[in-house]
C-alpha positions, -999 to 999 in steps of 0.1 A, spaced: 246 598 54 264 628 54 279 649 86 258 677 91 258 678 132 290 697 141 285 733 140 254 757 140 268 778 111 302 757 98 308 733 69 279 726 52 250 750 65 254 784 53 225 809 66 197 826 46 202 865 42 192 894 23 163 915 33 132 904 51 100 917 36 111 927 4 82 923 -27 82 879 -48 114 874 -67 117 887 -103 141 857 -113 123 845 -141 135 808 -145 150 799 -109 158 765 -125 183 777 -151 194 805 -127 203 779 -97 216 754 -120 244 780 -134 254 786 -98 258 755 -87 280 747 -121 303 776 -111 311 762 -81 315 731 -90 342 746 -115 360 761 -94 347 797 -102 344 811 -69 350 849 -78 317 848 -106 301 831 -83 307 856 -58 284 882 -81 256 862 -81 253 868 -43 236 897 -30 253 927 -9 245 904 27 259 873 14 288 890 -5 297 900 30 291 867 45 304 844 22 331 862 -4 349 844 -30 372 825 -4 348 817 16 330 799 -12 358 779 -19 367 769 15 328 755 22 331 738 -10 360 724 -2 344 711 30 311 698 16 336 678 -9 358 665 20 324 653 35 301 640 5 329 631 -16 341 645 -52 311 664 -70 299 645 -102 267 656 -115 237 680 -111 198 662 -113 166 677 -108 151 710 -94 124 718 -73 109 754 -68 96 765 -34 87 798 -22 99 811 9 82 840 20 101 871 -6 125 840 -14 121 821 -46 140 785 -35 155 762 -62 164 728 -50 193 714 -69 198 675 -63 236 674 -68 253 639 -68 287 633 -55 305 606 -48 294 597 -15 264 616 -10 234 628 -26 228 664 -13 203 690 -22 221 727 -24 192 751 -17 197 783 -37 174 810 -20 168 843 -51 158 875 -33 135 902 -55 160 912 -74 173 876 -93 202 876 -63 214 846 -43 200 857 -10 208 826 7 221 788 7 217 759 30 225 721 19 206 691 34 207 650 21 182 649 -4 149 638 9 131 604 6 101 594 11 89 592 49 62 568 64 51 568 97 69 541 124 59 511 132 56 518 168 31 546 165 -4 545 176 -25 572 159 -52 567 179 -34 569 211 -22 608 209 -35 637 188 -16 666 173 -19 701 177 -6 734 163 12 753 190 38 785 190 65 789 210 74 825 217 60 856 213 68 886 185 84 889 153 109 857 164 82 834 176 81 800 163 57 775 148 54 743 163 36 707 170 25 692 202 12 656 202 -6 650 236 -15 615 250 -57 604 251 -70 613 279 -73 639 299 -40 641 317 -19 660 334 8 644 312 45 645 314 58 664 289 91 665 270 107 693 247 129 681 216 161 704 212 176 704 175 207 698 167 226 721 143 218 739 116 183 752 102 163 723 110 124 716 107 106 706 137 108 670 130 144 673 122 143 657 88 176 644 75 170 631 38 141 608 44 145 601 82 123 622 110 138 615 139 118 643 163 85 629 143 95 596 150 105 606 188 73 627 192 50 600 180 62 569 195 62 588 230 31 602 227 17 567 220 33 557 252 19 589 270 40 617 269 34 649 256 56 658 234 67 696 215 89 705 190 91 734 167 109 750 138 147 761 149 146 802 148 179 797 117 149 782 102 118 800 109 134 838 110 170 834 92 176 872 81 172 875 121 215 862 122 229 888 98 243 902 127 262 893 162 245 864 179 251 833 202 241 797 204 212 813 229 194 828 203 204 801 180 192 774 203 186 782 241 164 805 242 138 791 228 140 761 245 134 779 272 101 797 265 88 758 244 93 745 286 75 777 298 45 773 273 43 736 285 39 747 322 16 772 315 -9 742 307 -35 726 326 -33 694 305 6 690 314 22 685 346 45 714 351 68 693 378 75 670 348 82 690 317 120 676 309 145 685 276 159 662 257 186 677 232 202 659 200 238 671 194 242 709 192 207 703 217 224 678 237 252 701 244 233 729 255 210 707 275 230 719 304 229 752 298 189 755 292 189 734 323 206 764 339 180 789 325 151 772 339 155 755 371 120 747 369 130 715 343 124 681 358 151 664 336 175 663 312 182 638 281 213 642 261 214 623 228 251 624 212 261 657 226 295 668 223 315 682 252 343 697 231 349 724 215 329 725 182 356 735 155 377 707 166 349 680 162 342 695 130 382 690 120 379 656 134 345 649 112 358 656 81 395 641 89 375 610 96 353 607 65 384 615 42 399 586 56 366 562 53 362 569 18 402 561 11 405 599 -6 434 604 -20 454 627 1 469 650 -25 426 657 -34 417 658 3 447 681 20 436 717 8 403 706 19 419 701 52 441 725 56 416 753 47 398 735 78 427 736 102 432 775 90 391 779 100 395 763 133 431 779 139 413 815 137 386 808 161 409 798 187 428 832 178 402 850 182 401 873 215 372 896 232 383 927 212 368 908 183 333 902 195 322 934 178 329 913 141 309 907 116 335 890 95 323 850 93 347 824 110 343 788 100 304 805 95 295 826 124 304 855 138 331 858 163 301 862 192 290 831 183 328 814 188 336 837 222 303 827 237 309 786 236 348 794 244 335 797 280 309 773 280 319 736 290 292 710 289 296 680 315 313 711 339 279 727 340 259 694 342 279 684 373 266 717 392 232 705 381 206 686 407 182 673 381 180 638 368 200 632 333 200 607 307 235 610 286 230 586 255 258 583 232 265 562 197 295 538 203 301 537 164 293 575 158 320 593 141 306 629 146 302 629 183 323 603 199 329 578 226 352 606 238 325 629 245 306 602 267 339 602 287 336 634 293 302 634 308 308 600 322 338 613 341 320 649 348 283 631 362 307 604 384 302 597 420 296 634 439 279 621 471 274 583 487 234 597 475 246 596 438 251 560 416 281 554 397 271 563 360 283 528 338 282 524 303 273 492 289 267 483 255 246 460 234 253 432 212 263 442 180 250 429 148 257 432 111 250 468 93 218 472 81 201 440 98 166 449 116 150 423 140 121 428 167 133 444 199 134 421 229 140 436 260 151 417 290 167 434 327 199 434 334 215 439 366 229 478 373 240 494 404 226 502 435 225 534 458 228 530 492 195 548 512 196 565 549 157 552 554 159 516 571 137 488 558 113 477 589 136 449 599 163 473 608 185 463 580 197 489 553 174 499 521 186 501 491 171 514 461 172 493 430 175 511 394 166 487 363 185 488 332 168 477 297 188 464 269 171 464 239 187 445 216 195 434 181 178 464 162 184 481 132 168 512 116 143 533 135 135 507 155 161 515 173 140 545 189 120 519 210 151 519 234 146 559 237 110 554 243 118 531 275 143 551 289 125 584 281 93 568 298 110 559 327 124 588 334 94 610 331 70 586 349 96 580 379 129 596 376 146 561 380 156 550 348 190 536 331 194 517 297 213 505 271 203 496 234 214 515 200 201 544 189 187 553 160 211 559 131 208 550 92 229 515 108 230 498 139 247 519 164 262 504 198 250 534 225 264 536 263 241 552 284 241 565 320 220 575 343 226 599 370 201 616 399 
C-alpha cells in the first residue's frame, strides 16, 4: 500500500485550487482531457504540463514543482507503466476525472480536478479504491447513524455520528485524520479504517464522530497562509464541543483519538480543550515531518531494490525539499511560495511544536499505540513518547511496551484474548487491614490477527479507557499485514 501519511501537503497530496463558486466546467470530454495530462507527466513534460494548470496552481505547483512530486510519487509507487480507466465526478464547479494509473508497485488514482474554463484546478492522488464491506465485528443493530456538522459558517464540516442503543449518556470518542484530504471514514483504496473504528465501537457502546477533513470539504480555503490548526486542530476542537453540547453524551468522557498527522496533534487539541477526558494516539510521529517523509521514501526505494542511479534524483530533489524548510526563518512566514507543498506558515508553525514535550505537561489519560513493523511512523517515534510519558511522580506507572506474537504476512485467525501481567502503581489509601493498596491495571494481548481484525485490539483498549480510564494493551493494529504494535498507557 502506498505511503501517504507523512505530510499534510508533501509528496503525494497536492491541494485543490482555483476559484470557489465559479459556473460547471466547460471541458467537454474530461476523459481525453485528463488522460493527456497525465501522459505528459509521465513523459517527462513538466513545462506543457505546467499550461494545462490554471493561474492558482501555476503558482502552486510550476513546472519544477511538477517534476519534483513526480519524482516522489515514483520513488514511492514505483516506476510508472500504464494509464487504465476513468471515472468522472463532479465536485461542486469541479469536473473530476479519475485516472487509474499503474506503476510498478502501486496502483494509484491521480485525481485531475477541470475548473470552468477546461483548466486543471486541482490534483490529489489516493490508492485506487476496492470494494469495501462492512467488518465482521459490527453489530448494525446495536448503534444507529446520524448526519451531524461540525462547525459553523462557510468552513463547517459534514460529518457521521454512530451512537450506541439506548438511551445513554454515552462516552464519546472523536476520530482525528491523518494527512492529507481525507473522507470521514478515511478510506485508503478499499480499507475504511474510521468506518471500521466508528462501527465496531459503537457496537461496543461508544459514540463515535468523524467528519470530512476541511482540505477535503473546503480546499480553495488553503490558497493562502495556513497551519496544521486549520488543517487539523481546529476542528477537532469544535467535533469535541458539539459532543458536549449533547444530552445523549457524557461530556466528562468525550476523548480524541488521532491517526498519524491526528495522532501527532493529539497533544496539541488536548491543549485547546482541557475539557477532553482522554487522549489516543495511533502511529503518531514525534519528529519533524519532512524528515519522516525523507526517511519514507529512502525506505521504500530500498524495499523495492530500485536501482540507485533511477531512484537518486528522486532523492535528492527530496533532501533539497526538506533542506529548504529547515532554512526557512520567520521573515518568510509572509510566503506563498510552496515548500515540500505548503506554505512556509505551515512549516514555521510545527518548527515549534514538539509532540511527546507537550503530552508530558498534559494530566489526561493517553493511549500511545504504535506499529512495530511500520515503516512511515516508526519504533523511533514510540521512543519518543515512551521516554516523554515516563515515570513523573510515584502516582504515575512506568509506560512498557510489549509486543505480540508475530505471525506470517497476510495470515488471519480469530482473536483470543487472554491477561497478562503489567505494572502496578503504588496508592496513598490503605486497604482496611492496614497494609498498602495498590491498584492493578490489566493488559490485553490480542493475538494472532491479520487484516481488520486487528481493530478488535483498538476496540478493548478504546473501551477501557472510556468506561474506566484504566486501560493498557498490546495486540497489532490494523494494517494491509500483520503489524506487531507496543502500546502504553499512562494516567
Amino acid at each position: 500500500m502506498i505511503g501517504i501519511r507523512g505530510s499534510a501537503m508533501a509528496a503525494l497530496v497536492l491541494l485543490v485550487a482555483g476559484t470557489a463558486g465559479a459556473q460547471e466546467t466547460t471541458v467537454t470530454k474530461p476523459e481525453t482531457a485528463a488522460r493527456a495530462f497525465v501522459a505528459l507527466l509521465a513523459s517527462g513534460d513538466f513545462t506543457a504540463a505546467e499550461t494545462k494548470l490554471d493561474t492558482t496552481m501555476q503558482r502552486l505547483l510550476p513546472a519544477a514543482k511538477l517534476a519534483e512530486t513526480w519524482a516522489g510519487l515514483q520513488a514511492q509507487a514505483g516506476a510508472f507503466r500504464a494509464q487504465h480507466g476513468v471515472t468522472v465526478t463532479h465536485a461542486g464547479p469541479y469536473t473530476v476525472a479519475a485516472v487509474t494509473c499503474e506503476f510498478a508497485r502501486a496502483s494509484i488514482d491521480l485525481q485531475v480536478a477541470f475548473d470552468p474554463a477546461g483548466l486543471v484546478g486541482g490534483l490529489h492522488l489516493a490508492p485506487t479504491p476496492t470494494p469495501w464491506e462492512a467488518a465482521t465485528y459490527v453489530a448494525p443493530s446495536a448503534y444507529r447513524s446520524e448526519e451531524v456538522t461540525v462547525g459553523s459558517g462557510p468552513l463547517a464540516l459534514p460529518g457521521t455520528l454512530t451512537m450506541p442503543a439506548g438511551a445513554g449518556p454515552f462516552p464519546a470518542l472523536v476520530l482525528v485524520h491523518g494527512s492529507g484530504p481525507n473522507d470521514r471514514d478515511e478510506s485508503v483504496g478499499g480499507v475504511k479504517v474510521f468506518r471500521d473504528l466508528a462501527e465496531g465501537l459503537s457496537s461496543r457502546g461508544i459514540a463515535v464522530l468523524r467528519y470530512e477533513k476541511r482540505t477535503r470539504a473546503h480546499p480553495t480555503s488553503f490558497t493562502g497562509r495556513f497551519t496544521v490548526d486549520q488543517e487539523t486542530v481546529d476542528d477537532a476542537v469544535a467535533a469535541s464541543e458539539l459532543l458536549r453540547g449533547r444530552k445523549d453524551i457524557d461530556p466528562n468522557r468525550v476523548f480524541v483519538l488521532g491517526h498519524s498527522l491526528g495522532g501527532m496533534m493529539a497533544p496539541r487539541i488536548g491543549q485547546r480543550d482541557p475539557r477532553l477526558a482522554g487522549l489516543i494516539m495511533l502511529a503518531g510521529t514525534t519528529r519533524p515531518l519532512e524528515d519522516v517523509i525523507m526517511e519514507q521514501t529512502a525506505y521504500l526505494a530500498r524495499a523495492a531494490g530500485a536501482d540507485s542511479a533511477q531512484t537518486k534524483p528522486q532523492l535528492d530533489a527530496l533532501r533539497a525539499g526538506a533542506a529548504k524548510v529547515r532554512a526557512l526563518t520567520p521573515a518568510d512566514s509572509a510566503s506563498l511560495t510552496p515548500v515540500m507543498g505548503a506554505p512556509a506558515s505551515y512549516w514555521l508553525d510545527l518548527r515549534g511544536y514538539h509532540p511527546a514535550a507537550v503530552a508530558a505537561t498534559l494530566r489526561l489519560p493517553m493511549l500511545v499505540l504504535q506499529g512495530e513493523r511500520d515503516y512511515q511512523v516508526t519504533m523511533t517515534d514510540f521512543a519518543a513518547w515512551k521516554l516523554a510519558l515516563g515515570p513523573m511522580s510515584s502516582s504515575r506507572p512506568t509506560p512498557r511496551s510489549i509486543t505480540s506474537s508475530s505471525r506470517a504476512a497476510g495470515r488471519a485467525c480469530r482473536p483470543s484474548m487472554r491477561r497478562v501481567p503489567t505494572w502496578t502503581r503504588p496508592s496513598s489509601a490503605t486497604s482496611p487491614d492496614g497494609s498498602a493498596e495498590h491498584a492493578q491495571h490489566r493488559t490485553l494481548e490480542i493475538a494472532g490477527l491479520g487484516n481488520r481484525e486487528d481493530l478488535r485490539m483498538i476496540f478493548a483498549l478504546t473501551e477501557q479507557l472510556t468506561q474506566d480510564h484504566a486501560a493498557a494493551a498490546v495486540g497489532r493494529r490494523f494494517r494491509q499485514h500483520p503489524h506487531e504494535i507496543g502500546a502504553l498507557h499512562v494516567e
